[in-house]
C-alpha positions as a Python dict, from the first residue, in 0.01 Angstrom:
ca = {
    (1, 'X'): (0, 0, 0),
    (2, 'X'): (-188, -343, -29),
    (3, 'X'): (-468, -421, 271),
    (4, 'X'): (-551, -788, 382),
    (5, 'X'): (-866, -818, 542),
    (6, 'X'): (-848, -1163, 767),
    (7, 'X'): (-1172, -1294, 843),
    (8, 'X'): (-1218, -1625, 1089),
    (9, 'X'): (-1550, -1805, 965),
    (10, 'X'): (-1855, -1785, 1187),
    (11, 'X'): (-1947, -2067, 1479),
    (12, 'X'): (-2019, -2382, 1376),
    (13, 'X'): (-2146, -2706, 1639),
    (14, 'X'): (-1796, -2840, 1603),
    (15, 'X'): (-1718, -2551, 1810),
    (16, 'X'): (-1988, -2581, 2086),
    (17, 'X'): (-1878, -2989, 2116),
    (18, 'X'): (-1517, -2874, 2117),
    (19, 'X'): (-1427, -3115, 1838),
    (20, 'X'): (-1144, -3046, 1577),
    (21, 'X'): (-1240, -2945, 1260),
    (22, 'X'): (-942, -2892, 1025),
    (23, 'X'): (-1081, -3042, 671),
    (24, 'X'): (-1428, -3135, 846),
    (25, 'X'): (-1691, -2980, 669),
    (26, 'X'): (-1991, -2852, 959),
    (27, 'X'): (-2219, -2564, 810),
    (28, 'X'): (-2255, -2277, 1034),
    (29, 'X'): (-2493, -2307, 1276),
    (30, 'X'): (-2718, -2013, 1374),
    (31, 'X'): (-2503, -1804, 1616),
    (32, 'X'): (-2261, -1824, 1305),
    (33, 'X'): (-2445, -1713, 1083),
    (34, 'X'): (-2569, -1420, 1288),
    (35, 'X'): (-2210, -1326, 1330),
    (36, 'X'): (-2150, -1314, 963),
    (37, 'X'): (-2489, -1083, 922),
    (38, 'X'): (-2320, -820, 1184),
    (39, 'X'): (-1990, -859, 1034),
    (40, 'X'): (-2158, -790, 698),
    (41, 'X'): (-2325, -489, 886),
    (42, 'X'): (-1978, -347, 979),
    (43, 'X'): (-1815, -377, 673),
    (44, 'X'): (-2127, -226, 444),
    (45, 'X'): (-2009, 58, 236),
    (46, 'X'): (-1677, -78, 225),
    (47, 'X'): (-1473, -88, -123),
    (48, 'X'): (-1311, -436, -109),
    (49, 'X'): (-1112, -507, -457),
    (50, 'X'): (-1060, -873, -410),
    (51, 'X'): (-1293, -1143, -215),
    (52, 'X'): (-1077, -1485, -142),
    (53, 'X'): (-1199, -1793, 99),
    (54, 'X'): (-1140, -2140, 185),
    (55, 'X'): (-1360, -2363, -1),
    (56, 'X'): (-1494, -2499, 312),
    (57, 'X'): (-1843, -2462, 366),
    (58, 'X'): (-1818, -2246, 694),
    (59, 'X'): (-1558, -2010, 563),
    (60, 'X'): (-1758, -1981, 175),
    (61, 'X'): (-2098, -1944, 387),
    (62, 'X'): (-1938, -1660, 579),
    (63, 'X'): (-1738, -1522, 310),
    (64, 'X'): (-2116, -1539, 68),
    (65, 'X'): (-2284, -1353, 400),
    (66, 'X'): (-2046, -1071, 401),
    (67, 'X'): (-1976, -1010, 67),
    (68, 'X'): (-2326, -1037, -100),
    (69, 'X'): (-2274, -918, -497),
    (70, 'X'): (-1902, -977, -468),
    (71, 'X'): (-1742, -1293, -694),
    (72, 'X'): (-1561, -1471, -455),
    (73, 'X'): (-1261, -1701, -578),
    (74, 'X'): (-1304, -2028, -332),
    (75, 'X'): (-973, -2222, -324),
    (76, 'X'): (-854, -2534, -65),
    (77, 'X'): (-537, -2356, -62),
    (78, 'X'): (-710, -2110, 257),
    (79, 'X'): (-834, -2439, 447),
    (80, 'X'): (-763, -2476, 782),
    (81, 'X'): (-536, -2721, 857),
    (82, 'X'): (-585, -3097, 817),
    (83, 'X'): (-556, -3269, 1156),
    (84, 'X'): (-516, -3590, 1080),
    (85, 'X'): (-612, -3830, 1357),
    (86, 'X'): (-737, -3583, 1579),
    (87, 'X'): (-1020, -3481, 1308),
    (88, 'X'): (-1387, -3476, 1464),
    (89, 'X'): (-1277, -3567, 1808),
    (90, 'X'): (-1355, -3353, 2135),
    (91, 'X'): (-1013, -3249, 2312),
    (92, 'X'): (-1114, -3490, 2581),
    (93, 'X'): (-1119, -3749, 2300),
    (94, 'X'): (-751, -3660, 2164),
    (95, 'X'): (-617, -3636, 2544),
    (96, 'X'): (-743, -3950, 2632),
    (97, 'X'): (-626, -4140, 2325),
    (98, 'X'): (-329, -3919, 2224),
    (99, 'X'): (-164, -3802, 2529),
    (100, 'X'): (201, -3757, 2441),
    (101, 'X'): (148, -3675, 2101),
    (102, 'X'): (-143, -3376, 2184),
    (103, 'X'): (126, -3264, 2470),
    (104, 'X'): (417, -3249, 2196),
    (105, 'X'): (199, -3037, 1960),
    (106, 'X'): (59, -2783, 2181),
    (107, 'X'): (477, -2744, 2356),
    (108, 'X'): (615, -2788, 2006),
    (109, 'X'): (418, -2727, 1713),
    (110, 'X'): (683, -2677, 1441),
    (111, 'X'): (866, -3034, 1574),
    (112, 'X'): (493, -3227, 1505),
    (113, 'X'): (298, -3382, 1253),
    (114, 'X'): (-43, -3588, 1271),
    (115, 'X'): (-65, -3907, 1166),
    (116, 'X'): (-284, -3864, 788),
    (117, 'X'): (-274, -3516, 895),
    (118, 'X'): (-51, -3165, 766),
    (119, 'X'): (258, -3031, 992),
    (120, 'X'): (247, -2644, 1065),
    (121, 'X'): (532, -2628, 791),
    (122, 'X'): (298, -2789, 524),
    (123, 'X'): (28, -2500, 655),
    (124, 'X'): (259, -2275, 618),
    (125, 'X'): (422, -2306, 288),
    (126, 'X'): (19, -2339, 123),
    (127, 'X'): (-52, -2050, 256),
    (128, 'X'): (229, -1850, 230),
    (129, 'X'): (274, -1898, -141),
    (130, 'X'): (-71, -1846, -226),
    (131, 'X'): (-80, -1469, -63),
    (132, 'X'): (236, -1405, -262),
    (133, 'X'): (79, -1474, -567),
    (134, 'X'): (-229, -1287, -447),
    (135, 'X'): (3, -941, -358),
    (136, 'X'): (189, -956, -689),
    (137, 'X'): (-158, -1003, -896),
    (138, 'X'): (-338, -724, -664),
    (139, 'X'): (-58, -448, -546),
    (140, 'X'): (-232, -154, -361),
    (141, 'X'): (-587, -288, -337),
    (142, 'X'): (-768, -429, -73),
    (143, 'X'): (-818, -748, -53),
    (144, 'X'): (-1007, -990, 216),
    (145, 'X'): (-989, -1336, 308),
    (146, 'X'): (-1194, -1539, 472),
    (147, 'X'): (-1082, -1834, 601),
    (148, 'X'): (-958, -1991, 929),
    (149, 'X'): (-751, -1961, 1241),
    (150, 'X'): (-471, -2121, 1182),
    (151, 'X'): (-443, -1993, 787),
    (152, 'X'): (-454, -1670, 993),
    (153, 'X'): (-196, -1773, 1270),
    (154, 'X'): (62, -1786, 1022),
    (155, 'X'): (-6, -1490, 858),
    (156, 'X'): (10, -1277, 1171),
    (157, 'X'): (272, -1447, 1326),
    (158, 'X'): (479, -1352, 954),
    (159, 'X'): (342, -975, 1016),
    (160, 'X'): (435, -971, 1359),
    (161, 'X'): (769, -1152, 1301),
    (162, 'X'): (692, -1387, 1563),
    (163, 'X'): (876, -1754, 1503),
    (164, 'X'): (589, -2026, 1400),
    (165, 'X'): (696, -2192, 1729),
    (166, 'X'): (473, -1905, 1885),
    (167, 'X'): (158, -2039, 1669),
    (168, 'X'): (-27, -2086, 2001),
    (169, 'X'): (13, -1752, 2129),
    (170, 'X'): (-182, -1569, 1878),
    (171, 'X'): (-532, -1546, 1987),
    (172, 'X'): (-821, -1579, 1725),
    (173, 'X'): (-1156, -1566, 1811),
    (174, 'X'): (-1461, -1686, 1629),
    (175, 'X'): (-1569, -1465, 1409),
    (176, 'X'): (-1284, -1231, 1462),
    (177, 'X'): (-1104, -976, 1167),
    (178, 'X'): (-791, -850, 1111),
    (179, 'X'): (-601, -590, 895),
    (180, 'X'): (-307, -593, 803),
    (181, 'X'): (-76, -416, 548),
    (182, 'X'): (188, -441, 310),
    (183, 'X'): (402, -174, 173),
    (184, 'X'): (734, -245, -29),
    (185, 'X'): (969, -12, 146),
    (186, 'X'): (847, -107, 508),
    (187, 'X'): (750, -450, 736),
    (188, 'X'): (407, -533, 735),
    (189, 'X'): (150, -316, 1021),
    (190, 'X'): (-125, -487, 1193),
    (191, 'X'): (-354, -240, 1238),
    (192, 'X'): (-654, -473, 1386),
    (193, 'X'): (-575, -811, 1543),
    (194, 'X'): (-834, -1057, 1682),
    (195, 'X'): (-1151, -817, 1669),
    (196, 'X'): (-1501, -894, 1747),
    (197, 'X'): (-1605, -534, 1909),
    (198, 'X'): (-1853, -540, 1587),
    (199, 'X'): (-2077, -833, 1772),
    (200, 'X'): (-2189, -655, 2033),
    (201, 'X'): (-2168, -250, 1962),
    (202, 'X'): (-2328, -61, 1698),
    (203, 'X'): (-1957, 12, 1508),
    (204, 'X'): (-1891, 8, 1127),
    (205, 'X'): (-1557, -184, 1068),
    (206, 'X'): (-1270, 84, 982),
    (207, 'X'): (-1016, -40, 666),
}
């Protein structure tokens, strides 16, 4: 049986000024890099084979947090996904001057694509063939990812056999983690989904 270990990166000011981030590259600010010191509190003692994250500064600063003395492979393959347009702007912003087209992507996700910007499909595809390659190279270990919440949107939603059309209805928190895992003979388990219990309670993460 092969573990994945999703990890959203820590807060960042995009987040406080509501702004989209997608290829942006914002550090983590302070409360995110407190959240990546408990999650690397939680997770101490815990045998993780393979260390993978976005190359993105607030996904690698997590991800270097965390897993202190691992190697981590960095690849653009686990970045959130480019939003186009809509990159750096509050919601407001994209409301105001995008109205039908920030309507048609939160009703219909799958049916839009940003101007200079990625579809969900293009998502998708990235990030499913990358974790293929990853279970083929790494069967039966555990291996964690760090990365973003819509890399981690579509992996769920594939666990959970959920359509991609239901993109929006998987909640992921800042900071959240997730396990899920893969054995040949049966469909993927989610065993954790959306979990930040480990920011405010005294509580080792469980793989």
């Amino acid at each position: 049986m092969t573990r994945l270990l999703l990890i959203r990166h820590g807060e960042t000011d995009y987040h406080l000024e509501n702004k989209y981030c997608g290829f942006s590259n914002p550090s983590l600010n302070k409360n995110g890099i407190w959240q990546s010191e408990k999650s690397a509190a939680g997770l101490k003692g815990t045998k993780v084979d393979k260390v993978y994250s976005s190359d993105l500064k607030r996904a690698y600063e997590t991800a270097a947090i965390i897993f202190k003395g691992n190697t981590i492979e960095k690849t653009p393959v686990f970045r959130e996904m480019n939003f186009g347009i809509f990159e750096g702007l509050r919601y407001e912003e994209v409301v105001q001057r995008y109205p039908r087209l920030y309507g048609n992507w939160l009703d219909s996700p799958l049916k839009v694509k940003i101007p200079n910007g990625e579809s969900l499909k293009d998502l998708s595809k990235r990030i499913r063939e990358k974790l293929f390659l990853i279970f083929s190279e790494h069967k039966g270990k555990v291996i964690a990812v760090v990365t973003h919440g819509g890399p981690i949107r579509v992996v769920l939603c594939d666990a959970l056999r959920y359509s991609l059309k239901d993109f929006w209805k998987v909640e992921q928190g800042i900071a959240a983690y997730n396990i899920v895992e893969y054995s040949e003979k049966l469909r993927p388990r989610v065993v954790k989904m959306n979990d930040t219990s480990y920011l405010s309670i005294k509580e080792e993460i469980t793989l």
